[in-house]
Biotite code that builds the C-alpha atoms (Angstrom):
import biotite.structure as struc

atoms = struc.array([
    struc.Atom([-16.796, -23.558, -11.378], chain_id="A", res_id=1, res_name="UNK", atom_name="CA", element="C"),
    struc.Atom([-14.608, -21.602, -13.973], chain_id="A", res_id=2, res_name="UNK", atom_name="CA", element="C"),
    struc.Atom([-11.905, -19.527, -12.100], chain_id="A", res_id=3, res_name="UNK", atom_name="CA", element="C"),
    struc.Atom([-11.086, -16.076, -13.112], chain_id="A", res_id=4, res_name="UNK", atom_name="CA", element="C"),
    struc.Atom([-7.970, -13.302, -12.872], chain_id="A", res_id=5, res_name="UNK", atom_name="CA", element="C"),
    struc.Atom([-8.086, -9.981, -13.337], chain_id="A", res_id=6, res_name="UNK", atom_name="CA", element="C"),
    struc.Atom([-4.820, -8.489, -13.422], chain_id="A", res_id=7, res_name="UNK", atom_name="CA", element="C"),
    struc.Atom([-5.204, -5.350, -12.587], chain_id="A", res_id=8, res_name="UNK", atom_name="CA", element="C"),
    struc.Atom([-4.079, -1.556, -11.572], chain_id="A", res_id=9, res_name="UNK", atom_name="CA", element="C"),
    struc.Atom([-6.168, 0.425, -9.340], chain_id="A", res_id=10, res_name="UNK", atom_name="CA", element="C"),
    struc.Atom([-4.786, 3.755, -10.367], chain_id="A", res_id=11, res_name="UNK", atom_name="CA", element="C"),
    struc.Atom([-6.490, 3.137, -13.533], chain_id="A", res_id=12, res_name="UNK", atom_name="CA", element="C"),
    struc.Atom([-10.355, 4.170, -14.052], chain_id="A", res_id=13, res_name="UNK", atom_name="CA", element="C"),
    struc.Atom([-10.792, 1.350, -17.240], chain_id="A", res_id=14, res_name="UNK", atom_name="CA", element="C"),
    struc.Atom([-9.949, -1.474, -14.854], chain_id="A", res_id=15, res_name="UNK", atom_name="CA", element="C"),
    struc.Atom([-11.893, -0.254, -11.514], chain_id="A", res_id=16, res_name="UNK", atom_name="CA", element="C"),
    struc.Atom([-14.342, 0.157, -14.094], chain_id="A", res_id=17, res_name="UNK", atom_name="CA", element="C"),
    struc.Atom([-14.234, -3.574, -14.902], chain_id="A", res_id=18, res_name="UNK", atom_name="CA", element="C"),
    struc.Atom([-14.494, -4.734, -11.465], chain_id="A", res_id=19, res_name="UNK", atom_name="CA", element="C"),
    struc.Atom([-17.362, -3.218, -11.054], chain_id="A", res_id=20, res_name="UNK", atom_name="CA", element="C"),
    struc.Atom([-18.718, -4.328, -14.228], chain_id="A", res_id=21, res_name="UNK", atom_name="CA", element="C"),
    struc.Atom([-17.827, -7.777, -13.265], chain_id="A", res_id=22, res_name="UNK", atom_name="CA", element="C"),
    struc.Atom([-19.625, -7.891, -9.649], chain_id="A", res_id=23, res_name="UNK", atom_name="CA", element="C"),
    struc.Atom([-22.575, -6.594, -11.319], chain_id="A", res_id=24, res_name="UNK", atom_name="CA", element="C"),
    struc.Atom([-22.669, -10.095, -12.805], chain_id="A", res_id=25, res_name="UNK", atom_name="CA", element="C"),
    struc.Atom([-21.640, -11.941, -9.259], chain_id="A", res_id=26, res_name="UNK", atom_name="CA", element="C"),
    struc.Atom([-17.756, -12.596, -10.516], chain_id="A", res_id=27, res_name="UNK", atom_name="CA", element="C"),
    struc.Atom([-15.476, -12.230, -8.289], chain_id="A", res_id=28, res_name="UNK", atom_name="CA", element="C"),
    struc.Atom([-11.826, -12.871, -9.847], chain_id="A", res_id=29, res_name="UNK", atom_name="CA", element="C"),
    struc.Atom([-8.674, -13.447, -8.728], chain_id="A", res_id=30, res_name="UNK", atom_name="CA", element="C"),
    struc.Atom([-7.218, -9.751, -8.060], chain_id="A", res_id=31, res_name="UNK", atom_name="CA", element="C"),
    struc.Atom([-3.301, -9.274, -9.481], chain_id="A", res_id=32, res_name="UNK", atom_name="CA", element="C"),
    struc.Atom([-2.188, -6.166, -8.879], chain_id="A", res_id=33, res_name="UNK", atom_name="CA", element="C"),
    struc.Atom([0.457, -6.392, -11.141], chain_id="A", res_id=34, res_name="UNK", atom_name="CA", element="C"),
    struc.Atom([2.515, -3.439, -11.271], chain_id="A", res_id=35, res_name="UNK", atom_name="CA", element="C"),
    struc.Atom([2.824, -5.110, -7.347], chain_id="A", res_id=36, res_name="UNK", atom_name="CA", element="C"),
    struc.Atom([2.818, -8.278, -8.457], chain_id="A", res_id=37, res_name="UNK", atom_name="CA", element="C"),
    struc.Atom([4.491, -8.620, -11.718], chain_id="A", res_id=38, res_name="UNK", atom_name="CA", element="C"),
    struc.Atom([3.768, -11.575, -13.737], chain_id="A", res_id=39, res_name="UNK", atom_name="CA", element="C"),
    struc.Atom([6.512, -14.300, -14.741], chain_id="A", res_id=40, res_name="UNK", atom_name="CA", element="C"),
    struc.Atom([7.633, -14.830, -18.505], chain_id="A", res_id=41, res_name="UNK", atom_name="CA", element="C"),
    struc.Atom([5.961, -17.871, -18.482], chain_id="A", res_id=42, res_name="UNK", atom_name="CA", element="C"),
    struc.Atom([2.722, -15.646, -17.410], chain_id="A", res_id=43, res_name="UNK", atom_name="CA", element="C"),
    struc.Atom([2.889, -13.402, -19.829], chain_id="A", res_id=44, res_name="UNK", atom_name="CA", element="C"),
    struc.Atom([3.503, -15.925, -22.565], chain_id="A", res_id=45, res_name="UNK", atom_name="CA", element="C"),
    struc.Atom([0.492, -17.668, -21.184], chain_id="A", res_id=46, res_name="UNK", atom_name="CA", element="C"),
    struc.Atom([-1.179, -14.643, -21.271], chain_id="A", res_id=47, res_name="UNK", atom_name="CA", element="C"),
    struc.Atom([-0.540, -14.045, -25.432], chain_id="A", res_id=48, res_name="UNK", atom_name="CA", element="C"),
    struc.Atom([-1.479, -17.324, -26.059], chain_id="A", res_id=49, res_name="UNK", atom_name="CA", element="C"),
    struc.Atom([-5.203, -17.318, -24.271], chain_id="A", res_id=50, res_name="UNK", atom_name="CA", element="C"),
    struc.Atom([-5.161, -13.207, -25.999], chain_id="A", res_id=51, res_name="UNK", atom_name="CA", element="C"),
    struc.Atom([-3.652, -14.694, -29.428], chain_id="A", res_id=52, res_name="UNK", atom_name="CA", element="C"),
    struc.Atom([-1.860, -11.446, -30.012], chain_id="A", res_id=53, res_name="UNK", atom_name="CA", element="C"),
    struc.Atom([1.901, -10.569, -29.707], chain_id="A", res_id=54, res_name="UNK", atom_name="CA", element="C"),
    struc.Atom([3.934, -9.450, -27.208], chain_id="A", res_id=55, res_name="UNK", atom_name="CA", element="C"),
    struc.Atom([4.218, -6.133, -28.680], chain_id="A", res_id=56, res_name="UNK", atom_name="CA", element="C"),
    struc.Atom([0.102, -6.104, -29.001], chain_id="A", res_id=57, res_name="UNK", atom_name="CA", element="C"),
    struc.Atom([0.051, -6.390, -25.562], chain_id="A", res_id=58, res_name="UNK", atom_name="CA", element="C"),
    struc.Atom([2.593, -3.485, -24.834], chain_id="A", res_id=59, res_name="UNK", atom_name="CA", element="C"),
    struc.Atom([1.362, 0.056, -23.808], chain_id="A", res_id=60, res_name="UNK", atom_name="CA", element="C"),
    struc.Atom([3.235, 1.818, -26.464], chain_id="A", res_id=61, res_name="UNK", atom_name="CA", element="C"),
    struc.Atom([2.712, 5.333, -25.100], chain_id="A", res_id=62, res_name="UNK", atom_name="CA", element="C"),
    struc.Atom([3.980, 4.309, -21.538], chain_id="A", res_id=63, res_name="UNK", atom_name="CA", element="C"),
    struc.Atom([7.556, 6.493, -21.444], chain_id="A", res_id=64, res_name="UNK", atom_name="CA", element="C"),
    struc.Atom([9.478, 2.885, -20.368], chain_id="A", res_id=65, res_name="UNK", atom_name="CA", element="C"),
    struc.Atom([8.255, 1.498, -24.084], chain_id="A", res_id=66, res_name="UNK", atom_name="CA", element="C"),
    struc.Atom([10.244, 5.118, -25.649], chain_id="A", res_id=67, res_name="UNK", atom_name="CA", element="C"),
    struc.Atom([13.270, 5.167, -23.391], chain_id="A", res_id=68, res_name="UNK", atom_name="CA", element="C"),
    struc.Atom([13.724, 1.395, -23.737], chain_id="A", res_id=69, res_name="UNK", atom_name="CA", element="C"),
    struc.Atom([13.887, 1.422, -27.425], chain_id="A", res_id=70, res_name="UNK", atom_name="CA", element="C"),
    struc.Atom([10.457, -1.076, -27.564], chain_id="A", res_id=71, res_name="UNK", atom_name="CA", element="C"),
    struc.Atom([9.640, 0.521, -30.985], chain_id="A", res_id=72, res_name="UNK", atom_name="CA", element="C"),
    struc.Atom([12.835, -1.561, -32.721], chain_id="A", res_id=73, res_name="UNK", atom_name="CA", element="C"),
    struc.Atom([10.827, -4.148, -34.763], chain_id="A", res_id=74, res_name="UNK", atom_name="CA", element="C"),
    struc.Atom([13.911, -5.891, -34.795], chain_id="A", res_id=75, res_name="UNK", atom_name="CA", element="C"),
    struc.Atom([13.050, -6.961, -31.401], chain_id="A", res_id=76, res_name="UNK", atom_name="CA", element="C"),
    struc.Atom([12.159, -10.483, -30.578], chain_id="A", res_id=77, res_name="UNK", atom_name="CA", element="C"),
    struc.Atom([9.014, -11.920, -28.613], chain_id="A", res_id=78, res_name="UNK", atom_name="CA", element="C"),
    struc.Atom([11.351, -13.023, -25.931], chain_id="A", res_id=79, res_name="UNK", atom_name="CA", element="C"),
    struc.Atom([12.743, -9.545, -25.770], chain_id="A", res_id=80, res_name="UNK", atom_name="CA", element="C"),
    struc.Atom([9.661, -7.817, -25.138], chain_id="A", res_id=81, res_name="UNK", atom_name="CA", element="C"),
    struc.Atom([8.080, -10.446, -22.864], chain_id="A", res_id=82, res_name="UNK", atom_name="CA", element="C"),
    struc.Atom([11.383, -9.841, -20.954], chain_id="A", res_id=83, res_name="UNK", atom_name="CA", element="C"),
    struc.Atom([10.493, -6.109, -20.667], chain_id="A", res_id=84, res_name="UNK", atom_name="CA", element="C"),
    struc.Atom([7.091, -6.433, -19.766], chain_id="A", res_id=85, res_name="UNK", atom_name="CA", element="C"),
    struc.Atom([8.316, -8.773, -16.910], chain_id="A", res_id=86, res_name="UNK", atom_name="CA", element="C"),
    struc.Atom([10.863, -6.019, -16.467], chain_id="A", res_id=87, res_name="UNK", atom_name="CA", element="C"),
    struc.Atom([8.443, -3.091, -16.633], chain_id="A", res_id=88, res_name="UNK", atom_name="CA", element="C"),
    struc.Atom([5.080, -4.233, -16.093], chain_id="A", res_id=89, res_name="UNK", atom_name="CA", element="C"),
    struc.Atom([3.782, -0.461, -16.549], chain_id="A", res_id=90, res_name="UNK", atom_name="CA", element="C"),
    struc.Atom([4.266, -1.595, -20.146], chain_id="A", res_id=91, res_name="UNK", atom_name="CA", element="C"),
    struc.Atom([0.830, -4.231, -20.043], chain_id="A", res_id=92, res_name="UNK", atom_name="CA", element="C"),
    struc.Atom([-2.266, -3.441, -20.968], chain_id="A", res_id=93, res_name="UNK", atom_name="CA", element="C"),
    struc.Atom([-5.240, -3.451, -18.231], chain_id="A", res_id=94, res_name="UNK", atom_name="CA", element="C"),
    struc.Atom([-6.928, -4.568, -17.333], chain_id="A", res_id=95, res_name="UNK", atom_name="CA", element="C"),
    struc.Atom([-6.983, -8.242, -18.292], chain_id="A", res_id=96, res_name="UNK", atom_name="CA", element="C"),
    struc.Atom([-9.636, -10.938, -17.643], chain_id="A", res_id=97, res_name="UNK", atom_name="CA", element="C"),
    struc.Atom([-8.665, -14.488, -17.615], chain_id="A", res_id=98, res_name="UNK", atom_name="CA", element="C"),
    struc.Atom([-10.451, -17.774, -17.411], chain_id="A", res_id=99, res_name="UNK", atom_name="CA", element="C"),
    struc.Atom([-9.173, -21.275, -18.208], chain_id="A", res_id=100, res_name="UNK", atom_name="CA", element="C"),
    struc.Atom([-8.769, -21.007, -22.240], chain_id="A", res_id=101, res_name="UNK", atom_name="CA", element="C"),
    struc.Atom([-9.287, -17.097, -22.975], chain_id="A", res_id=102, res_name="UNK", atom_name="CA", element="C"),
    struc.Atom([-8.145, -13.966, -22.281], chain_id="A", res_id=103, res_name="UNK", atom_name="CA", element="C"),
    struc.Atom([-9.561, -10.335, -22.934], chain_id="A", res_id=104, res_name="UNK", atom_name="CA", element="C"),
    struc.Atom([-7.983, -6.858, -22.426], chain_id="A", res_id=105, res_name="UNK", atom_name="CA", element="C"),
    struc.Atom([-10.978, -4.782, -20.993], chain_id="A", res_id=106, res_name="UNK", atom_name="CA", element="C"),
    struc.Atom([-10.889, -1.855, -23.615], chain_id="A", res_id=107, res_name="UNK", atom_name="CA", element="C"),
    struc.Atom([-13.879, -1.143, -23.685], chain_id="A", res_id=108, res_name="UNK", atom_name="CA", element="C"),
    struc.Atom([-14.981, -2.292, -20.530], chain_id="A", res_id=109, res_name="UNK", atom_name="CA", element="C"),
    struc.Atom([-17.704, -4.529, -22.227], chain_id="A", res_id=110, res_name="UNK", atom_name="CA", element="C"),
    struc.Atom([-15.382, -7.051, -23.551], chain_id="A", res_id=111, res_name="UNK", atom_name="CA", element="C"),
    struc.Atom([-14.695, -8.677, -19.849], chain_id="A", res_id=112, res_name="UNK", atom_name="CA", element="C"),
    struc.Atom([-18.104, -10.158, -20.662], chain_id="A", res_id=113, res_name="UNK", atom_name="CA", element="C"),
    struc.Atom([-17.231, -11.789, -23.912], chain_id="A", res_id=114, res_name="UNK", atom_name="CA", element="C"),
    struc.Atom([-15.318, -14.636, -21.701], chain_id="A", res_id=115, res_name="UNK", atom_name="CA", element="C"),
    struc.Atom([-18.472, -15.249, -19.123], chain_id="A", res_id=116, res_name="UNK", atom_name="CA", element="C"),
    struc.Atom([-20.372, -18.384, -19.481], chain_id="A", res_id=117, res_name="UNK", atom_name="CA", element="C"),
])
């Protein structure tokens, strides 16, 4: 049985969104609420590589934390922003979907199916 997380903040209408979405097709995931729960370095790192994006791809560059922390340097290393993210996890972009190998970011909604079976 393939296992499933869904990190995810309930404040936000895209990610209750893909909950629902999801138990219309009988998944149930893992729930992280991670702006509770933040996610390591090592999570987040894990996280790029089943995404295969950056860490600054996975940044929500409007969030005021990405502006007062200076995020917009592109001088900045990988390690630096996965270090803010673990810092700030306001700055991650939800709602992400997880199985074993692959990742999606749920914008739009749809592409939480893309990883199904």
């Amino acid at each position: 049985m393939t296992q499933y997380t869904y990190y995810h903040n309930s404040r936000c209408s895209k990610s209750r969104d893909g909950l629902e979405l999801l138990a219309q097709h009988n998944i149930e995931p893992e729930v992280v609420n991670y702006l509770d729960t933040p996610p390591t370095a090592i999570e987040i790192k894990t996280l790029l590589d089943k995404l295969g994006m950056s860490a600054r791809e996975l940044m929500r560059t409007g969030e005021e934390a990405y502006k007062n922390l200076g995020l917009d340097n592109p001088g900045l290393t990988e390690e630096q922003l996965v270090d803010a993210m673990v810092r700030e996890p306001i700055l991650i972009q939800r709602p992400v979907f997880t199985n074993e190998k692959r990742a999606v970011i749920g914008r739009p909604t749809e592409k939480l199916l893309e990883i199904l079976p």
